[in-house]
N, C-alpha and C positions, 0 to 999 in steps of 0.2 A: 518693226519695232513699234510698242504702244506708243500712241500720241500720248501729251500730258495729259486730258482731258480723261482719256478711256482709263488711266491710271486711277485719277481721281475719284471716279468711279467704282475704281475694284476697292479701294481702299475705303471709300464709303458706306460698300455692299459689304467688305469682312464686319467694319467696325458694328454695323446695326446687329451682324449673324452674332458676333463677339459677345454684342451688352443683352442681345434677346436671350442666348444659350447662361449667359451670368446671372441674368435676372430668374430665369426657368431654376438654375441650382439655389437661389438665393432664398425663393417663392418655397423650393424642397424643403430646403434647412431649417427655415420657418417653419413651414409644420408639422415638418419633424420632432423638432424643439420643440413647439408646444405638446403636441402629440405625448413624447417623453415623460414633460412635466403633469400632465393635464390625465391621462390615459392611466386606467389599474387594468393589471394582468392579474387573474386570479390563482392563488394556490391551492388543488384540491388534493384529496385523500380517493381515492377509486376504493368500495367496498363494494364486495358479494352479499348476497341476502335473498328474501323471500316478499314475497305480498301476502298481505292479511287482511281479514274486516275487521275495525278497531281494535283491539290488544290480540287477538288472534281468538279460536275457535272455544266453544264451552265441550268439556272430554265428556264422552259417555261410558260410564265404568262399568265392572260387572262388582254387584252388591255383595256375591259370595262366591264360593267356589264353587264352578258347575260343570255340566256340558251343553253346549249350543244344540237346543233341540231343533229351531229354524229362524231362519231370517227374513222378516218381514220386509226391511227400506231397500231403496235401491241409491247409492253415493250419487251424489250430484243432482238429485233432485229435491224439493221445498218438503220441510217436515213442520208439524205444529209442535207449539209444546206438549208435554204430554203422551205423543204419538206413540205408539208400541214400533221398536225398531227391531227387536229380538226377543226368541222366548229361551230361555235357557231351564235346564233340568237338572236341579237338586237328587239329594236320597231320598226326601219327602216331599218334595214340591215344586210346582211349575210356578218362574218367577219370568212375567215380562218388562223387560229393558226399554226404556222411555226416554225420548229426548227432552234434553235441559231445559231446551230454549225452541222459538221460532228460527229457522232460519233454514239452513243448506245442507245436508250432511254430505262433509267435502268425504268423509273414511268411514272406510267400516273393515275391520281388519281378520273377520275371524268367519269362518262356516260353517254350515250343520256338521255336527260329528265332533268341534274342534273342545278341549278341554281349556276353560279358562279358570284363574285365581282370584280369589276377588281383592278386590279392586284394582285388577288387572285393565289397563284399557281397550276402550273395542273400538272407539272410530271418535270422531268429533263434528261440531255441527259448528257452523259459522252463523251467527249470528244475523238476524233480518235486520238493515237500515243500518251499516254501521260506515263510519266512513273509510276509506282505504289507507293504511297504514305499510309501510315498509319494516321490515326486519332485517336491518344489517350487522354483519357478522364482523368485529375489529378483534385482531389477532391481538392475544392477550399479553405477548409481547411488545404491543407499540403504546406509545403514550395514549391513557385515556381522558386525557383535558380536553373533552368536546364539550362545551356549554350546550344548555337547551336556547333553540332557538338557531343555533345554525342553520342556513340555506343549504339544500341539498335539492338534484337535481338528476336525470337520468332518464334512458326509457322513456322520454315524452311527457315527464312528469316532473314538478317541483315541490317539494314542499319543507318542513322544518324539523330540527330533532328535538322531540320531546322530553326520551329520558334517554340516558346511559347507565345502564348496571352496573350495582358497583362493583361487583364481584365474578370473574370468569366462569364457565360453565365449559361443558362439554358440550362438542356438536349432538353426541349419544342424548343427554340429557335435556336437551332443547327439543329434539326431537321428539322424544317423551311425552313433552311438555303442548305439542301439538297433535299427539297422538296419531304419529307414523315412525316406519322403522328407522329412516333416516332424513336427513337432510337434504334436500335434492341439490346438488353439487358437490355433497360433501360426502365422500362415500368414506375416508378416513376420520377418527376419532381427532379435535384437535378441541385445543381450549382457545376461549373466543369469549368477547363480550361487546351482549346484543345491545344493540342503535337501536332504537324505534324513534321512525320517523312518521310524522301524520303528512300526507299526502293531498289532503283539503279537498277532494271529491269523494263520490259514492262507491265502497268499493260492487263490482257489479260479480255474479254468480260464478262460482270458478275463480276466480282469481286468487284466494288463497292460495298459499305454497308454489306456486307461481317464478322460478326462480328470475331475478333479477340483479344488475349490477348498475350502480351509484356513484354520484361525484360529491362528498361533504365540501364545502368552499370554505376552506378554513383560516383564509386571509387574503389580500388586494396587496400589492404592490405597484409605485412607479416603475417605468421600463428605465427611467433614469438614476434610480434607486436599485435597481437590479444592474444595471452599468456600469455603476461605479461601488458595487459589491455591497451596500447598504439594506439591499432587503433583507426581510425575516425571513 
């Protein structure tokens, strides 16, 4: 049977394990609650899209109706302005196709032999020094109240929305609009209206049309606001 003493002692060993283990939950609760109070979870929007050099590429058309007699450029490497990209062949005349701008030519969509219409597109050149831009795709179904200036974020990259369209488009039509057949993830026709986000760095060679996916952060909430059902 315990002496009194050894009694004493067990009783003095639970009480410290008792107020250390009370202290330990009290010290949680603590900052947890603040935590709670103090701490935003953020709300995002996940969007599909594209990379671009600043608003996307300058198109290179055909001036009339022809046949592609030859192709001079080769896609993806530096063109001047001015540069002869294609010579194309009228009923009366040999006309050479020129690029817009300095820059990259990301497309070049057509071959010797092929029949184009004029102002048919043939490929498009991204512009030199421009900064990298995001092209995200918002189903034209979902609310479009994104302010310019929202943070966005994804891919190893941050940056803000600059504008929202205010009118839907087709994937068809965008693509057009960049001068290739489609969209790259978007092999279906759908209606969408395009995010342009600036990205705050250089975009670098290639990187146009680039497919990528996005997080818009569309609002912050407390966790204790979300707890007790109060968030947005």
């Amino acid at each position: 049977m315990p002496r009194t003493g050894e009694l004493d002692d067990v009783v003095r060993l639970t009480t410290r394990r008792s107020w250390a283990l009370l202290t330990a939950v009290l010290l949680a609760l603590g900052v947890g609650g603040t935590w709670a109070v103090v701490a935003r979870i953020e709300s995002t929007v996940s969007l599909e899209g594209i990379l671009l050099a600043g608003r996307g590429p300058a198109l290179v058309t055909a001036p009339v109706t022809a046949t592609v007699a030859s192709v001079e450029a080769v896609p993806g490497r530096p063109v001047a302005a001015g540069q002869v990209l294609l010579t194309l062949r009228g009923e009366d005349e040999t006309i050479e196709v020129t690029s817009p701008v300095a820059g990259i030519l990301s497309t070049l969509t057509v071959r010797p032999g092929a029949s184009v219409k004029g102002g048919a597109t043939l490929g498009a050149v991204d512009r030199a020094e421009q900064r990298l831009s995001a092209l995200l795709l918002l189903d034209a179904g979902q609310p479009a109240a994104i302010p310019a200036g929202t943070p966005v974020r994804g891919a190893g990259l941050t940056g803000t929305v600059t504008q929202v369209e205010a009118y839907p488009l087709s994937t068809t039509d965008l693509a057009d609009r960049y001068g290739i057949p489609r969209l790259p993830g978007y092999p279906d026709e759908r209606l969408v209206r395009p995010v342009l986000v600036d990205l705050g760095v250089s975009a670098w060679p290639g990187a146009t049309l680039t497919p990528v996916r996005m997080d818009l952060i569309v609002g912050t909430d407390r966790p204790l606001d979300v707890l007790l059902g109060g968030g947005q």
